[in-house]
N, CA and C of each residue as an Amber inpcrd file, in Angstrom:
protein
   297
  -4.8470000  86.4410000  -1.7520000  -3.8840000  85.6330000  -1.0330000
  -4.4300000  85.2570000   0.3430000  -5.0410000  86.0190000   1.0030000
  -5.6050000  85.7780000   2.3870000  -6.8860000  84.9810000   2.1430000
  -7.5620000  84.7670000   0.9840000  -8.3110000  83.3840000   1.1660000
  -7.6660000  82.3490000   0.7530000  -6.8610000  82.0630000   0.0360000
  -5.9290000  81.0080000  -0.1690000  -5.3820000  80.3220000   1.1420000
  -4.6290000  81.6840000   2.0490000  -4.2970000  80.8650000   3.4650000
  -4.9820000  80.7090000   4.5710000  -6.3450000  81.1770000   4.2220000
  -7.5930000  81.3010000   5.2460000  -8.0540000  79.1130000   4.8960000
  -7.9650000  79.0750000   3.5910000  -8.3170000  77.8510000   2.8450000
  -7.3740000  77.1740000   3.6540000  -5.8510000  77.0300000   3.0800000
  -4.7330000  75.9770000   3.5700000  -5.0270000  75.4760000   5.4890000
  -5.2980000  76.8730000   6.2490000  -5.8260000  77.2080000   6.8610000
  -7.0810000  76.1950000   7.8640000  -8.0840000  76.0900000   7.0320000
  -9.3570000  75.1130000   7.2620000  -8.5820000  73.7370000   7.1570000
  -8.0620000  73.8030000   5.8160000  -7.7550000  72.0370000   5.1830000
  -6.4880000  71.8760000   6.7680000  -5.8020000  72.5100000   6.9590000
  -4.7900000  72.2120000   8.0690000  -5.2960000  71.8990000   9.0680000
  -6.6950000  72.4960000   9.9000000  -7.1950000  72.4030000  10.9350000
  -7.9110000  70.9760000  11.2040000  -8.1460000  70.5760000   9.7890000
  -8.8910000  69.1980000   9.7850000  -8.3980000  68.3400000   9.1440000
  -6.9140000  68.5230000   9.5820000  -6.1900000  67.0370000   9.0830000
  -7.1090000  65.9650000   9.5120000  -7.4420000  66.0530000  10.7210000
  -7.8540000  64.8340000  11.6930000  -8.9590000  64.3260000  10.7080000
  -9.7350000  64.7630000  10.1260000 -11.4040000  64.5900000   8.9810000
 -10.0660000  63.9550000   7.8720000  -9.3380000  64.6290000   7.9250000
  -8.5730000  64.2120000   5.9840000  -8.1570000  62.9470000   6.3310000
  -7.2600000  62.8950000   7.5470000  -6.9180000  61.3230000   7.7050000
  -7.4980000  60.2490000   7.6420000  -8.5750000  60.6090000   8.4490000
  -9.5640000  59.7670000   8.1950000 -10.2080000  59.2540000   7.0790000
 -10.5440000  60.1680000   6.0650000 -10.9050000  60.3110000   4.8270000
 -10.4040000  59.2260000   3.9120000  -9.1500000  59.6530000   3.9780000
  -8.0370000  59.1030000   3.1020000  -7.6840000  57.4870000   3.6320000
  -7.9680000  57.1160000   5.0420000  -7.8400000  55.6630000   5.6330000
  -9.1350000  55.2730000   4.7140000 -10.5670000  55.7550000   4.6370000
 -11.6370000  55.1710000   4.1670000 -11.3510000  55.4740000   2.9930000
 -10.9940000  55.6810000   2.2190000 -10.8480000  55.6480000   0.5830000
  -9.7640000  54.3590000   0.3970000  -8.5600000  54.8220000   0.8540000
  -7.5320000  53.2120000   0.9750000  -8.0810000  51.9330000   1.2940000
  -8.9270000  51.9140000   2.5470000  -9.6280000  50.8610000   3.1030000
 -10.6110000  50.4320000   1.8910000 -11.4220000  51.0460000   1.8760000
 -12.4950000  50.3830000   1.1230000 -12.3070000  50.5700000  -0.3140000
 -11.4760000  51.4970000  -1.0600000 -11.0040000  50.9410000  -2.6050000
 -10.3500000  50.5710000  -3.1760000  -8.9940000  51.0610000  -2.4960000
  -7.7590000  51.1390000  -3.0380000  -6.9060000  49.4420000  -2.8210000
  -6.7730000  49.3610000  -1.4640000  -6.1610000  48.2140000  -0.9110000
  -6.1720000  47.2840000  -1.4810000  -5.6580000  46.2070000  -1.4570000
  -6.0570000  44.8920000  -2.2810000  -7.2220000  43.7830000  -1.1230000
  -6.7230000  44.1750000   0.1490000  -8.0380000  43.5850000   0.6230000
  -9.1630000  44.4080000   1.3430000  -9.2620000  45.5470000   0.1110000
 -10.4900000  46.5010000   0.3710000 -12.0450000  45.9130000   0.7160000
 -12.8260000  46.7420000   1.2360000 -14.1110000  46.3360000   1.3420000
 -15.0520000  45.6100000  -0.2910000 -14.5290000  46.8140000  -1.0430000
 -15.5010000  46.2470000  -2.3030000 -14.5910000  45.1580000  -2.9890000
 -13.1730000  44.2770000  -3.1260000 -12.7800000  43.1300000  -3.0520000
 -13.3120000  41.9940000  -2.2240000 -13.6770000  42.6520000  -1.4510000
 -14.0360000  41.3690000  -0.5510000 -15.9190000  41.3300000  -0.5680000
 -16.2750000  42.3310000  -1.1290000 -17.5820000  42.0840000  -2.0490000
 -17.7170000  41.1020000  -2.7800000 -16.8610000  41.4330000  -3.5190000
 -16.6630000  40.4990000  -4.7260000 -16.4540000  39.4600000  -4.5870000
 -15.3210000  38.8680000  -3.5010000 -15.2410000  37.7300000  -3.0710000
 -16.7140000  36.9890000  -2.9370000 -16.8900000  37.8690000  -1.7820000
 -18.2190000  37.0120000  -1.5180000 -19.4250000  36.8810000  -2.2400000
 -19.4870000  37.7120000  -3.9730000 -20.4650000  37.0020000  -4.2660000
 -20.1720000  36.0990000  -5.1830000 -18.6550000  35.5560000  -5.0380000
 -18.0010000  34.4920000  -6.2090000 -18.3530000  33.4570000  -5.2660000
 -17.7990000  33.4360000  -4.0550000 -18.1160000  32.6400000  -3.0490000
 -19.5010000  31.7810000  -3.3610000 -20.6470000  32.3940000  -3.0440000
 -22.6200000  32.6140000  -3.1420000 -22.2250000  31.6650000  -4.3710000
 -21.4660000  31.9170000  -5.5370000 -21.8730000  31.7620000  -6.7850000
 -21.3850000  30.1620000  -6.7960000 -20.2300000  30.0650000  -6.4710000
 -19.5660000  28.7680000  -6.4110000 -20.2680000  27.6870000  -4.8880000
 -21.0740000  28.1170000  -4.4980000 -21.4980000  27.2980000  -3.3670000
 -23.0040000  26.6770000  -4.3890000 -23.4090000  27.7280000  -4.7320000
 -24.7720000  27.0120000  -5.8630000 -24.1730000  26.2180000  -6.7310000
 -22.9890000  26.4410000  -7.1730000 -22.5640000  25.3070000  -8.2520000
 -22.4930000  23.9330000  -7.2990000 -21.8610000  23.6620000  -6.6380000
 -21.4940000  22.6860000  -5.6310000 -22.9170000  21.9120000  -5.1420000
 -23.8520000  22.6690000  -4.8350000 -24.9910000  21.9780000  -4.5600000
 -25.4570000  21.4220000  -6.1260000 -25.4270000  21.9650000  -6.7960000
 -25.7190000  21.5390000  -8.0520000 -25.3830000  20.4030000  -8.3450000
 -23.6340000  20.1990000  -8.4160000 -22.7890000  19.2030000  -8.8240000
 -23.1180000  17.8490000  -7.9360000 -23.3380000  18.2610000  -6.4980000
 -24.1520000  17.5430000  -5.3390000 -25.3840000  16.5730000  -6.1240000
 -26.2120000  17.4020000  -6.4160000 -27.0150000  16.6570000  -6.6860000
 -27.4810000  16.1000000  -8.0270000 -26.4470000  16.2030000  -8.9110000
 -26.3130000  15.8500000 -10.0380000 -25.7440000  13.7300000  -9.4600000
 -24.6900000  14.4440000  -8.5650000 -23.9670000  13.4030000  -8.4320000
 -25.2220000  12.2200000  -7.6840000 -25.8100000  12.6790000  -6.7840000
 -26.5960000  11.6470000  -6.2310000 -27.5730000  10.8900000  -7.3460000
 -27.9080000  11.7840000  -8.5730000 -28.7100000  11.4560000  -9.5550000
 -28.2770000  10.2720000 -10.3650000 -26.9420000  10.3820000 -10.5980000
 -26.0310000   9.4720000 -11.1370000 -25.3760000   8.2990000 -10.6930000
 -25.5370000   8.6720000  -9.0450000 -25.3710000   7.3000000  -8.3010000
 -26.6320000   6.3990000  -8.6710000 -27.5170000   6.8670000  -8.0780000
 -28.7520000   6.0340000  -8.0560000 -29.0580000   5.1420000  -9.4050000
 -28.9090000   6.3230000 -10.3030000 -29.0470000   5.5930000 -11.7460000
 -28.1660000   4.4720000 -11.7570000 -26.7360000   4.7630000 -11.2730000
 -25.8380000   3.3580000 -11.7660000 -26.0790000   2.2650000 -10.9320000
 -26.6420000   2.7050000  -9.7080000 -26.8370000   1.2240000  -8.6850000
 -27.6750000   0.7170000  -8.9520000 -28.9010000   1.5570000 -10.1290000
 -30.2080000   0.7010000 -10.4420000 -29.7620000  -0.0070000 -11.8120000
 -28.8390000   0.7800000 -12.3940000 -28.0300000  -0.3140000 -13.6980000
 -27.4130000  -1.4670000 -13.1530000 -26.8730000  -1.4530000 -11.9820000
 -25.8360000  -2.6900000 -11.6800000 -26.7490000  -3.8020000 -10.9950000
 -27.7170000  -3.5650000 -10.7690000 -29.1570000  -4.2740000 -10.1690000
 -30.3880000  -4.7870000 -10.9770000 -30.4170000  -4.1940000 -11.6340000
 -31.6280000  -4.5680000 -12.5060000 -31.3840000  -4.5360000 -14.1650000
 -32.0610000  -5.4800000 -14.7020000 -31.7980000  -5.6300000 -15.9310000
 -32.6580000  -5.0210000 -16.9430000 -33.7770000  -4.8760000 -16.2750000
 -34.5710000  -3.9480000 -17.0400000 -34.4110000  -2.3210000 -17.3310000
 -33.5980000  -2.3120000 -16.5330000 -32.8050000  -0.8390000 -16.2480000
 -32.1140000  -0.5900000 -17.4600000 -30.9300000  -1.7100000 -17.7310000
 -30.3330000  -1.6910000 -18.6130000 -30.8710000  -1.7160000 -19.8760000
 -31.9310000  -2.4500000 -20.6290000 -32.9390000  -2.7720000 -21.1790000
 -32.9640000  -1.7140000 -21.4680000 -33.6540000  -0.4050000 -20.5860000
 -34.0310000   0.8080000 -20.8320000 -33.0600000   1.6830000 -21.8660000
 -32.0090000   1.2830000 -20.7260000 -31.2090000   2.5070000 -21.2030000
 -30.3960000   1.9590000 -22.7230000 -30.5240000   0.7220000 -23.1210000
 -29.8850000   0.2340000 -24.4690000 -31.0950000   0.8780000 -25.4750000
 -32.0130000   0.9620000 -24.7620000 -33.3900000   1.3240000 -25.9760000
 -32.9680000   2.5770000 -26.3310000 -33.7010000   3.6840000 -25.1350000
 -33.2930000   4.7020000 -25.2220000 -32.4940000   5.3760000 -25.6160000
 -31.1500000   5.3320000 -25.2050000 -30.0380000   6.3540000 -25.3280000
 -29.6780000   5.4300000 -26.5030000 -29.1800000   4.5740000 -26.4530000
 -28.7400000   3.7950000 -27.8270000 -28.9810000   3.1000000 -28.7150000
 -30.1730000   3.2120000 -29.1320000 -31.4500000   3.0510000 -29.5930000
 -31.3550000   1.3470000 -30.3520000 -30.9480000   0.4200000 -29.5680000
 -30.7320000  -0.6700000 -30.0550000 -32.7030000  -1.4800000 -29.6960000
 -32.6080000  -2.7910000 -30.2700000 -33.9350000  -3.3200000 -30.6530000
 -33.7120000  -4.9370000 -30.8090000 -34.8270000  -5.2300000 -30.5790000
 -34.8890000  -6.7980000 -30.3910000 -34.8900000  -7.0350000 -31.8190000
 -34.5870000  -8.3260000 -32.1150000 -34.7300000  -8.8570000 -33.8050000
 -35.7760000  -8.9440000 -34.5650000 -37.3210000  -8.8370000 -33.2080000
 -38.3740000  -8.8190000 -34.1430000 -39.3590000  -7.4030000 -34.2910000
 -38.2740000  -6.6120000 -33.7680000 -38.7950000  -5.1870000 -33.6500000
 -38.0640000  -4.1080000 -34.7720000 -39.2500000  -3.2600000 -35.2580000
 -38.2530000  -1.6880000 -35.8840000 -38.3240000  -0.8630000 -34.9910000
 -37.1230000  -0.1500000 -35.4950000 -37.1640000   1.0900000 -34.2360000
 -36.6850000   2.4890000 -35.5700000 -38.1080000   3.5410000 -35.0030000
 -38.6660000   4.4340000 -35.8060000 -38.1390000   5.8370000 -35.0040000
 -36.9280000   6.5750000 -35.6310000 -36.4690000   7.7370000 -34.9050000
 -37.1470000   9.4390000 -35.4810000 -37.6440000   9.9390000 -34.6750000
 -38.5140000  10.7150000 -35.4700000 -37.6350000  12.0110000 -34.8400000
 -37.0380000  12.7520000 -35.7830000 -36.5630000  13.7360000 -35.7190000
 -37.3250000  15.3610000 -36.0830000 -37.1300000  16.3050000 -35.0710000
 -37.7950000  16.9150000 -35.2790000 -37.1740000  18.8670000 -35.7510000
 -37.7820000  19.0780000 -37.1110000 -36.8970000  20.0400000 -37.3060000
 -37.2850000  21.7210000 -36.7540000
């Protein structure tokens, strides 16, 4: 029994360590705007800022392309060949698929 209240004893003397303790366990796990939440945040954050540059420069890719479609006819030319594989009347057009 006298180490039991020698124990209660210690743990009583250092509330001041437990409080503390127990603020850094709440703080950084428990809380909803704990430290490791707001980890997380920030590497969704990181994650969604690379998308954005991405989408960025997808978009400039797609400008350019359409201002060189709305400008030039050979552009268009291209892209009727290519992507939609259309052909002049005195031409075949040979699609070689590959398995």
């Amino acid at each position: 029994m006298q180490r039991f209240l020698r124990f209660l004893n210690l743990l009583w003397s250092g509330r001041c360590w437990l409080t503390t303790l127990f603020f850094i366990v709440v703080v950084g796990f428990v809380d909803h705007n704990s430290f490791l939440n707001l980890f997380f945040l920030l590497q969704k954050n990181s994650e969604l800022k690379e998308e954005i540059a991405y989408y960025e420069q997808q978009y400039a890719e797609d400008s350019k392309a359409l201002r060189l479609l709305n400008t030039s006819a050979e552009a268009v030319e291209k892209v009727a060949r290519v992507n939609l594989l259309m052909k002049n009347d005195n031409e075949d057009v040979y699609v070689v698929v590959e398995e």
